[in-house]
Backbone as a printed PyTorch tensor [residue, N CA C, xyz], in Angstrom:
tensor([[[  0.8160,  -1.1840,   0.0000],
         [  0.0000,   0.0000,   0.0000],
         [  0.8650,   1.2560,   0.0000]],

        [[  2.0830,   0.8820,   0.5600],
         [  2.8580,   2.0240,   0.3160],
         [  3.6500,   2.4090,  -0.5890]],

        [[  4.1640,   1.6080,  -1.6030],
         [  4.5580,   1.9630,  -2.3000],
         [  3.4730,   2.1730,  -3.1480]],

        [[  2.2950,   1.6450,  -3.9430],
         [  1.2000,   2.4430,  -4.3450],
         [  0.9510,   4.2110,  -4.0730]],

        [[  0.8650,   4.3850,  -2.7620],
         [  0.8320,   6.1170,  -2.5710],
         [  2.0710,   6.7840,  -2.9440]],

        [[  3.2420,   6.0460,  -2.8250],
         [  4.1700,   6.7850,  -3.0790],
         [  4.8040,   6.6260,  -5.0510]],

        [[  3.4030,   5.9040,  -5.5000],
         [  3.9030,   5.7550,  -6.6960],
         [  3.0020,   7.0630,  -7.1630]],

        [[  1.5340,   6.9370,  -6.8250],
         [  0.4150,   8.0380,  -7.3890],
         [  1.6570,   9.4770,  -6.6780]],

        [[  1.7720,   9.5350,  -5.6410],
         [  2.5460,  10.9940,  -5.2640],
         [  3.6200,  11.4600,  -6.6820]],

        [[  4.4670,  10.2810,  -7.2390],
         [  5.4400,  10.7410,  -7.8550],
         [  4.7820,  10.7160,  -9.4030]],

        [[  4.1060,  10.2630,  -9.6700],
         [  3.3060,  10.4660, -10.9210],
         [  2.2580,  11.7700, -10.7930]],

        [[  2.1010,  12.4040,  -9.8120],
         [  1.5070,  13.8400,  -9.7030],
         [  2.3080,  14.7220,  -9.6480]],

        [[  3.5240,  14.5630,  -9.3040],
         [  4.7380,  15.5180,  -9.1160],
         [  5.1700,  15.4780, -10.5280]],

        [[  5.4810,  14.6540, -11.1770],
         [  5.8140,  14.5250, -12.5390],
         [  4.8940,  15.2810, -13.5410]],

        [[  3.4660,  14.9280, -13.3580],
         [  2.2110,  15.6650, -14.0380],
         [  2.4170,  17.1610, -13.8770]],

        [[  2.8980,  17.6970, -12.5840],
         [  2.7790,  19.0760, -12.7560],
         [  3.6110,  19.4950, -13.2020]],

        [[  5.0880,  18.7760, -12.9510],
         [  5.8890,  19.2740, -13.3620],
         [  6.0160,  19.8790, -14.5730]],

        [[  5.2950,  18.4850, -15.7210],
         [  5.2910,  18.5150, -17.2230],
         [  4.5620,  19.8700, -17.5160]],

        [[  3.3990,  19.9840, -16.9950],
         [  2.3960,  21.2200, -17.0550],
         [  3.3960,  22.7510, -16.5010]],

        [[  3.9440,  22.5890, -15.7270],
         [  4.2390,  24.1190, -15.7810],
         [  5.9040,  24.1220, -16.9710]],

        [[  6.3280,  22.9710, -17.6660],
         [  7.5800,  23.0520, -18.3430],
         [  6.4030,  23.2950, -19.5860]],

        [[  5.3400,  22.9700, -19.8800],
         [  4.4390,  23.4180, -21.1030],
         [  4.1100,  25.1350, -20.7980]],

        [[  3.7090,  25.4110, -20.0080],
         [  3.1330,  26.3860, -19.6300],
         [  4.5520,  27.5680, -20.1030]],

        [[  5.3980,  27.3640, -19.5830],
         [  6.6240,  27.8270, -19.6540],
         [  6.8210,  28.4200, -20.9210]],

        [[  7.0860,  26.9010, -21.4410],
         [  7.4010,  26.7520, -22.9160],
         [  6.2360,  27.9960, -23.9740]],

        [[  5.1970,  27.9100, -23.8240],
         [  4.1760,  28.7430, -24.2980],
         [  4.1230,  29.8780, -24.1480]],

        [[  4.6970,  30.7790, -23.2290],
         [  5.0190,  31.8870, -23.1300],
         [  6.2360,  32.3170, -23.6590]],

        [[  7.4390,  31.6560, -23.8070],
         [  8.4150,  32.0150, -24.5610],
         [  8.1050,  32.0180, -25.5910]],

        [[  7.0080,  31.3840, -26.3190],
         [  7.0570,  31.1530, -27.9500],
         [  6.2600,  32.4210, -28.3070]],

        [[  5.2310,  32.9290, -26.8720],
         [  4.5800,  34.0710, -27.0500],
         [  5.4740,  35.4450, -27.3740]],

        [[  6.3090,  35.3730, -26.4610],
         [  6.9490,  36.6710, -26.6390],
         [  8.2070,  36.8620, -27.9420]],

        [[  8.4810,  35.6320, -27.9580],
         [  9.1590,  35.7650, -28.9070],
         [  8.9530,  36.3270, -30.7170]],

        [[ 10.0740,  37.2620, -30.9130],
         [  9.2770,  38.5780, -31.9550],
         [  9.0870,  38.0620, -33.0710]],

        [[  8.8460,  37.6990, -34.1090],
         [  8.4470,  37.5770, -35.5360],
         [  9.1920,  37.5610, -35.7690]],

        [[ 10.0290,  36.8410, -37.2200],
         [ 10.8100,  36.3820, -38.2160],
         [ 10.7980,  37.6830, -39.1470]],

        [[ 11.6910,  37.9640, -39.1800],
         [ 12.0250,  39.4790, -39.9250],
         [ 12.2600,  39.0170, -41.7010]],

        [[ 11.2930,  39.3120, -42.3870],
         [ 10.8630,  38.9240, -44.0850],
         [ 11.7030,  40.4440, -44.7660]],

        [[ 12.1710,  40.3610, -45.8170],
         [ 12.5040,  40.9610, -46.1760],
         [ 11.9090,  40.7280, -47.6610]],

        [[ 11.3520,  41.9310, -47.5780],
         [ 10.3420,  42.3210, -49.0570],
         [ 11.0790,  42.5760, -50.1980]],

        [[ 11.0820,  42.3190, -51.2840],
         [ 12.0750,  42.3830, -52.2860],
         [ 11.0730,  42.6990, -53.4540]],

        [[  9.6500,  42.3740, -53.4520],
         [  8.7570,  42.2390, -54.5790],
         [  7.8620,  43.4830, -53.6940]],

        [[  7.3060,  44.2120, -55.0730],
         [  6.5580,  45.1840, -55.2350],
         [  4.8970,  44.5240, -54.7570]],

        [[  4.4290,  44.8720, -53.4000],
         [  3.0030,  44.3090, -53.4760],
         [  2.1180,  44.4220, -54.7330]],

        [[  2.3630,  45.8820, -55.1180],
         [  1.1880,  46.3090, -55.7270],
         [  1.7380,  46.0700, -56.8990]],

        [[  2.2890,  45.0980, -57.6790],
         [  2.9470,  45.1750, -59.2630],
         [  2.2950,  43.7700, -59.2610]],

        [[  1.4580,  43.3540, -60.6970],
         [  1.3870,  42.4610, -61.2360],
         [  1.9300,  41.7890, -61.5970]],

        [[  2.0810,  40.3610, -61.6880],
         [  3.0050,  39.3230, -61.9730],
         [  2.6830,  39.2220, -63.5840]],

        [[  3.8420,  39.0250, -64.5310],
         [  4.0760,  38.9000, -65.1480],
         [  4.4790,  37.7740, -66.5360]],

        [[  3.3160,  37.1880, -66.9390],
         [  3.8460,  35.4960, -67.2500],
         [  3.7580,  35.6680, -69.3620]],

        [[  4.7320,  35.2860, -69.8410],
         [  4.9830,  35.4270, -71.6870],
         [  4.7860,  33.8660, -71.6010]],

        [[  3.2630,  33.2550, -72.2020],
         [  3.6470,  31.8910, -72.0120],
         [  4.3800,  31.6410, -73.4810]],

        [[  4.1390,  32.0880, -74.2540],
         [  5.1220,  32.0610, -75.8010],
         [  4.2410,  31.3880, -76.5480]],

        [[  5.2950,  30.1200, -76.9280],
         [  4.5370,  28.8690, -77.5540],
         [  4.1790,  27.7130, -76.7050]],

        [[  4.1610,  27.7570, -75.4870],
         [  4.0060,  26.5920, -74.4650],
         [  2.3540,  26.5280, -74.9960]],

        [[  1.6030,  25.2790, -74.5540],
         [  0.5110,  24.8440, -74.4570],
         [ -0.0700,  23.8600, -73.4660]],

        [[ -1.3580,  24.2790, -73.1140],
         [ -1.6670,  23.3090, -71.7030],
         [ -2.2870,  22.0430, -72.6060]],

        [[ -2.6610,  21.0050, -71.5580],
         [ -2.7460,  19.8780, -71.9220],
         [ -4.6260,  20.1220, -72.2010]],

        [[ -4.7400,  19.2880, -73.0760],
         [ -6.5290,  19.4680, -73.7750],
         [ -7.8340,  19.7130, -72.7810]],

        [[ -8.7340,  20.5450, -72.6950],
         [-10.0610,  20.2940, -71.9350],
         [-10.3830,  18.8790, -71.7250]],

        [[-10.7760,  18.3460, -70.9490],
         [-11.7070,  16.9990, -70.8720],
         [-12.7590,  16.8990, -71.2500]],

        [[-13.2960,  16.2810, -71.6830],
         [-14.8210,  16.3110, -72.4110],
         [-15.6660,  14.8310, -71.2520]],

        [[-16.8210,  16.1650, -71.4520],
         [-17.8660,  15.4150, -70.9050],
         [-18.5450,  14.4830, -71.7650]],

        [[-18.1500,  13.2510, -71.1470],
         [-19.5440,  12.4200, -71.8540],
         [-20.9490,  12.1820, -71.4550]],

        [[-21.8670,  12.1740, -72.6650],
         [-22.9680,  12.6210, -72.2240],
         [-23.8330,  11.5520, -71.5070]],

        [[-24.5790,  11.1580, -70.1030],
         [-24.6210,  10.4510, -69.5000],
         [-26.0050,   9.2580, -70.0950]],

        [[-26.5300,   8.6100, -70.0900],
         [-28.0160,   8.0540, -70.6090],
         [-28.8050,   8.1280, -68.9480]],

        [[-30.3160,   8.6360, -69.0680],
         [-31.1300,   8.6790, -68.2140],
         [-30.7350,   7.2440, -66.9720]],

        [[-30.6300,   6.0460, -67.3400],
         [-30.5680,   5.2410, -66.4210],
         [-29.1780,   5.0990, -66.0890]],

        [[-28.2280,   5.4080, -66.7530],
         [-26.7470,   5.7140, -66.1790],
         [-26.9750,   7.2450, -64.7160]],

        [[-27.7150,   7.8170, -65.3300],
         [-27.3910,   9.0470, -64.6430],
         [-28.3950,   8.4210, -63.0190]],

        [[-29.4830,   7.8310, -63.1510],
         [-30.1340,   6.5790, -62.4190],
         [-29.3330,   5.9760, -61.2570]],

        [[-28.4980,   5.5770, -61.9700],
         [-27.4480,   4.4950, -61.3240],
         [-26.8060,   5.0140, -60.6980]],

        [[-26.1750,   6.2150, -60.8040],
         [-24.9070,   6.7960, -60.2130],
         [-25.3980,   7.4980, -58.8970]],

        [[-26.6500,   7.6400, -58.9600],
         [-27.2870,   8.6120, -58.0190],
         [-27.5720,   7.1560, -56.7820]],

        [[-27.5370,   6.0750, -56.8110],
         [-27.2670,   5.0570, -55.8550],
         [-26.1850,   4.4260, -55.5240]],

        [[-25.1960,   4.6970, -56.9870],
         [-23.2700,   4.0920, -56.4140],
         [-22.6830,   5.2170, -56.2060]],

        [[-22.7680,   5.5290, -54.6780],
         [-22.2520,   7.1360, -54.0360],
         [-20.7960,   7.0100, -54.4120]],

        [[-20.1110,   5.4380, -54.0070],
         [-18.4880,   5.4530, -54.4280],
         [-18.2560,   4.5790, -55.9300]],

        [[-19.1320,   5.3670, -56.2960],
         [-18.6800,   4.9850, -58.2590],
         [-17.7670,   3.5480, -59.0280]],

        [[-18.1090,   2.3160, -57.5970],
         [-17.0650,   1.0750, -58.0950],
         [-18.0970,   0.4410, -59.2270]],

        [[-19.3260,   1.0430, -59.7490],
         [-20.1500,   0.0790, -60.5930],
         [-21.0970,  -1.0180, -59.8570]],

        [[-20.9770,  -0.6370, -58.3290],
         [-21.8370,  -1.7510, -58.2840],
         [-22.7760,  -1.2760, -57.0130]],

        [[-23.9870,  -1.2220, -56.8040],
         [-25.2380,  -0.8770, -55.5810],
         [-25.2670,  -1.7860, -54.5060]],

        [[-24.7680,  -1.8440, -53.1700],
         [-25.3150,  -2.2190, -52.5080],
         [-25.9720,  -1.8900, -51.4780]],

        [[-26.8020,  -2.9210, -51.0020],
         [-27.8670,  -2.4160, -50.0890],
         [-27.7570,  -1.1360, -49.3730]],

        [[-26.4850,  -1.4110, -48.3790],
         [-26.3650,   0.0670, -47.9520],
         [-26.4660,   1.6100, -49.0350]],

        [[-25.9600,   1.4470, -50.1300],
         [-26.0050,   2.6700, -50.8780],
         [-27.5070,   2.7200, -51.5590]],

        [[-28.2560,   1.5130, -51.8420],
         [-29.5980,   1.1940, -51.9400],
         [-30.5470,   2.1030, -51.2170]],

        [[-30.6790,   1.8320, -49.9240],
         [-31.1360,   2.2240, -48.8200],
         [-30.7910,   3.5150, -48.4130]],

        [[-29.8530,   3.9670, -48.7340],
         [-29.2590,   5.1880, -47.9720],
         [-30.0760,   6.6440, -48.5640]],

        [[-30.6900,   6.3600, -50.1310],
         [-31.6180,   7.3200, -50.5520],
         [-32.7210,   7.6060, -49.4000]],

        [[-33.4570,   6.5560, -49.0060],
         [-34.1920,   6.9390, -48.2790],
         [-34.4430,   7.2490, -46.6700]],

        [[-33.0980,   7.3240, -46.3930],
         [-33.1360,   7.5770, -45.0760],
         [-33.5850,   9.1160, -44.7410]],

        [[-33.6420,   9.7100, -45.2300],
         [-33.8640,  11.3890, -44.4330],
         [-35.3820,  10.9830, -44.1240]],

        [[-35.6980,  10.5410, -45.4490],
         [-37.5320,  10.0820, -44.9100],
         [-38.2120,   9.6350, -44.6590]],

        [[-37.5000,   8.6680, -43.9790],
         [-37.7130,   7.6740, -42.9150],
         [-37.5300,   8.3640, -41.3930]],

        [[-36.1690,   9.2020, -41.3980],
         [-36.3200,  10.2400, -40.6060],
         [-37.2440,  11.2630, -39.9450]],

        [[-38.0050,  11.6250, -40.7580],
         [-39.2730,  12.5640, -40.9470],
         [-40.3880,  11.6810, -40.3960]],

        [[-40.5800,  10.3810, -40.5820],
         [-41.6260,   9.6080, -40.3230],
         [-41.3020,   9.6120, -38.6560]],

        [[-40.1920,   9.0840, -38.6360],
         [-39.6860,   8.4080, -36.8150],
         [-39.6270,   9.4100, -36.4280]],

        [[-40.9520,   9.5420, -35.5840],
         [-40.7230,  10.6970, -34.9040],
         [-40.2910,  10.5930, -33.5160]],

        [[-39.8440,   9.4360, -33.0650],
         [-39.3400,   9.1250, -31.5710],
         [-37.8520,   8.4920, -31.2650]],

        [[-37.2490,   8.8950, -32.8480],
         [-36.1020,   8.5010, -33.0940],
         [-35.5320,   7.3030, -32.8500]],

        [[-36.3910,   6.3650, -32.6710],
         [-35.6980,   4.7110, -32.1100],
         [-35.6580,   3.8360, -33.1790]],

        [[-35.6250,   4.6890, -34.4820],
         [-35.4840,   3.5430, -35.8470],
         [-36.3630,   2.4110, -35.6980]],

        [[-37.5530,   2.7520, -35.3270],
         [-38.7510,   2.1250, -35.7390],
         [-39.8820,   3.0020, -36.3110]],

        [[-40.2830,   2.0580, -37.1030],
         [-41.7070,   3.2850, -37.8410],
         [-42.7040,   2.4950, -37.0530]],

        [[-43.5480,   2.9530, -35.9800],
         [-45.0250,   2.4240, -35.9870],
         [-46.3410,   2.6230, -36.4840]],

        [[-46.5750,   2.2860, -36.6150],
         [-48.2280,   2.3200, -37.1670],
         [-48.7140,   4.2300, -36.8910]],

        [[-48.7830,   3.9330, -35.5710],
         [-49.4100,   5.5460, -35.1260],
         [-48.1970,   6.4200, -35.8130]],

        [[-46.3280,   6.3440, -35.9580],
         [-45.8730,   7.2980, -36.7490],
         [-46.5810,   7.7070, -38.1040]],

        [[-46.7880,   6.5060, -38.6360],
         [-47.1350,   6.9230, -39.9010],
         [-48.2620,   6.9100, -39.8470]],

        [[-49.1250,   6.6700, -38.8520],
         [-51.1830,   7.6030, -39.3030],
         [-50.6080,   9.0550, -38.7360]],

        [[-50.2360,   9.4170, -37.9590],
         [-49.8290,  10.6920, -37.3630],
         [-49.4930,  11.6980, -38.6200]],

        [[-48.5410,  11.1460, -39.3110],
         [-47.7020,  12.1010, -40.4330],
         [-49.2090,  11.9790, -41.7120]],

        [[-49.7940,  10.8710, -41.8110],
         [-50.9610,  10.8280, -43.0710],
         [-51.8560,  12.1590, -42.3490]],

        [[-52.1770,  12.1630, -40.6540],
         [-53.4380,  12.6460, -40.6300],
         [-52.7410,  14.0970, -40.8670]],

        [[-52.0660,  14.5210, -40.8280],
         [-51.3230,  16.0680, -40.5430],
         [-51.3270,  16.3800, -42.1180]],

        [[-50.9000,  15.5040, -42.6810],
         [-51.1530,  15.7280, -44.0980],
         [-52.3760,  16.4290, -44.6080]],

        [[-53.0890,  15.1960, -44.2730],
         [-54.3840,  15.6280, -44.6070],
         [-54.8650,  16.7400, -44.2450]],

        [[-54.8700,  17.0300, -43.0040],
         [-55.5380,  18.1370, -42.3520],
         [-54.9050,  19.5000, -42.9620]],

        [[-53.2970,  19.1760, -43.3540],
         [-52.7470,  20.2570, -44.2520],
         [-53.4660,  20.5970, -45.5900]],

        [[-53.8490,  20.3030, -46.1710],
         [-54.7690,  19.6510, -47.3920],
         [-55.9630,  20.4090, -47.4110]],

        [[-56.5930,  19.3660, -46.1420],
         [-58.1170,  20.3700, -46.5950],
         [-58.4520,  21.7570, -45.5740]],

        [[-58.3670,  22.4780, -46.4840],
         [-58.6400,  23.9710, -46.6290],
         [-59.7390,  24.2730, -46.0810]],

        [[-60.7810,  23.9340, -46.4820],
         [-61.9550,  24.4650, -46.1260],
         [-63.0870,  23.3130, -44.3520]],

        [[-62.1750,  22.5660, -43.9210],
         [-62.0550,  21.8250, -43.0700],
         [-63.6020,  21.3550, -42.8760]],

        [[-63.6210,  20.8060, -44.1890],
         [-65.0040,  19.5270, -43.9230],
         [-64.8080,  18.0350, -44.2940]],

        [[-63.4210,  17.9020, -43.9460],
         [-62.8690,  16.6490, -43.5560],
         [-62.9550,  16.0410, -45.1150]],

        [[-62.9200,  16.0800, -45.9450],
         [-63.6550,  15.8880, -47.5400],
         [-62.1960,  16.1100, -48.1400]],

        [[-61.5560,  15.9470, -49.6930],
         [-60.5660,  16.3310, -50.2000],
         [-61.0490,  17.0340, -51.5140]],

        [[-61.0000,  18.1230, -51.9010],
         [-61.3400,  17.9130, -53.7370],
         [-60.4390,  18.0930, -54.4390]],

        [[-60.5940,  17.7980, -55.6620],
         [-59.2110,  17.5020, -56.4600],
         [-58.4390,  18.5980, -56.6010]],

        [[-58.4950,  20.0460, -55.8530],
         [-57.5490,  20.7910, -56.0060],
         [-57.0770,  21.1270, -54.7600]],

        [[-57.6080,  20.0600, -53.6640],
         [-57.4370,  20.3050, -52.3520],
         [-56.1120,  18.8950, -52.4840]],

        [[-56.5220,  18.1090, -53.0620],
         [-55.4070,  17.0410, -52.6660],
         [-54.3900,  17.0570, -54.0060]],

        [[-54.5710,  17.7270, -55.2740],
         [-53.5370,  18.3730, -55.7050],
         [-52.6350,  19.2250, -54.7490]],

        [[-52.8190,  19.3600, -53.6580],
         [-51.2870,  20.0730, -52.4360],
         [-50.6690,  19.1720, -51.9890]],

        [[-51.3470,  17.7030, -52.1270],
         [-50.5840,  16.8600, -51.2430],
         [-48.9120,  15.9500, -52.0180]],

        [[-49.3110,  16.2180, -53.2320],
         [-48.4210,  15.8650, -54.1890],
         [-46.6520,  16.2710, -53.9210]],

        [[-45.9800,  15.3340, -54.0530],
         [-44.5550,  15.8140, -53.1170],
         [-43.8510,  16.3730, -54.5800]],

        [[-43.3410,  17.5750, -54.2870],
         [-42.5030,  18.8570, -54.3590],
         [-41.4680,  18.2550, -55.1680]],

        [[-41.2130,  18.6460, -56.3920],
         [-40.0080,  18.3680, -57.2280],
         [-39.1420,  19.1970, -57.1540]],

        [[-38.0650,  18.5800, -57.1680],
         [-36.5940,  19.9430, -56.7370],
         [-36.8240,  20.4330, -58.2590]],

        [[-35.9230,  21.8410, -58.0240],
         [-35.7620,  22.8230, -59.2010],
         [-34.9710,  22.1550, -59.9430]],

        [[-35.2600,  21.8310, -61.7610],
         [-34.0210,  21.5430, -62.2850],
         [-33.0230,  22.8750, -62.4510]],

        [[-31.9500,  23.0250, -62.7340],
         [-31.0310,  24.0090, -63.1380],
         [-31.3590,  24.0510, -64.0240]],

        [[-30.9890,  25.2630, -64.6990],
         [-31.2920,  25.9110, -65.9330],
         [-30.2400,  25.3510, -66.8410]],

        [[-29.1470,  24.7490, -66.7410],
         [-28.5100,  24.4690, -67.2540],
         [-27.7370,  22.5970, -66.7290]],

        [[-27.3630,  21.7030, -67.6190],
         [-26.3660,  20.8230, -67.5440],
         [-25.3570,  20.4390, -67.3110]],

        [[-24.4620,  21.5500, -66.1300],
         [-23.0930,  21.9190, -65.9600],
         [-22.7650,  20.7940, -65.2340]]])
């Protein structure tokens, strides 16, 4: 038992020690002044490049993708050519998210009447429990913006 206390004593003496040789150390590096640069180049002058006849190496060209290629890629996140389950599955996790509302990665029954009835009730407008076709035209899920462009 005694050499135990007298081992924790010298392993705390050591601990502080280390801490005030850091502590130390950190203040010298504080005070110590900046590395003296010696400016030789004009800030304000533009750099200057004659490429001559040199030439860079060609643009890359895009190839143009086919609808079910472009399909595919949007499920092989690491592009080896091949889907599995996990990258399968992984599309739909945010909204599965949205459903679990008690976060225990289970969907129950009442999650998902809960999220239908809220729906609904989002829906109908004029609240006579009824839908009409321009009331449940809202319920229709939201297409992202395409870009205006193919970049």
């Amino acid at each position: 038992m005694k050499g135990l206390a007298s081992g924790a004593f010298v392993a705390l003496v050591l601990a502080g020690a280390g801490l005030f040789w850091w502590q130390g150390k950190a203040q010298v590096e504080e005070a110590a002044p900046p590395p003296e640069i010696e400016e030789t180049v004009d800030p304000q002058a533009l750099p200057s490049a004659d490429a001559g006849d040199m030439r860079g190496p060609d643009l890359p060209e895009a190839t143009e993708l086919t609808r079910e290629q472009r399909r595919f890629f949007r499920y092989d996140r690491n592009r080896d050519l091949q889907i599995t389950r996990r990258e399968m599955l992984s599309t739909r996790t945010k909204a599965f998210r949205k459903l679990d509302k008690d976060g225990n990665n289970l969907l129950t029954f009442e999650e998902w009447a809960v999220t239908t009835v809220d729906r609904f009730d989002g829906a109908d407008a004029d609240r006579d429990n009824v839908l009409t076709p321009e009331e449940f035209r809202t319920t229709a899920p939201r297409r992202s913006a395409k870009p205006a462009c193919r970049c």
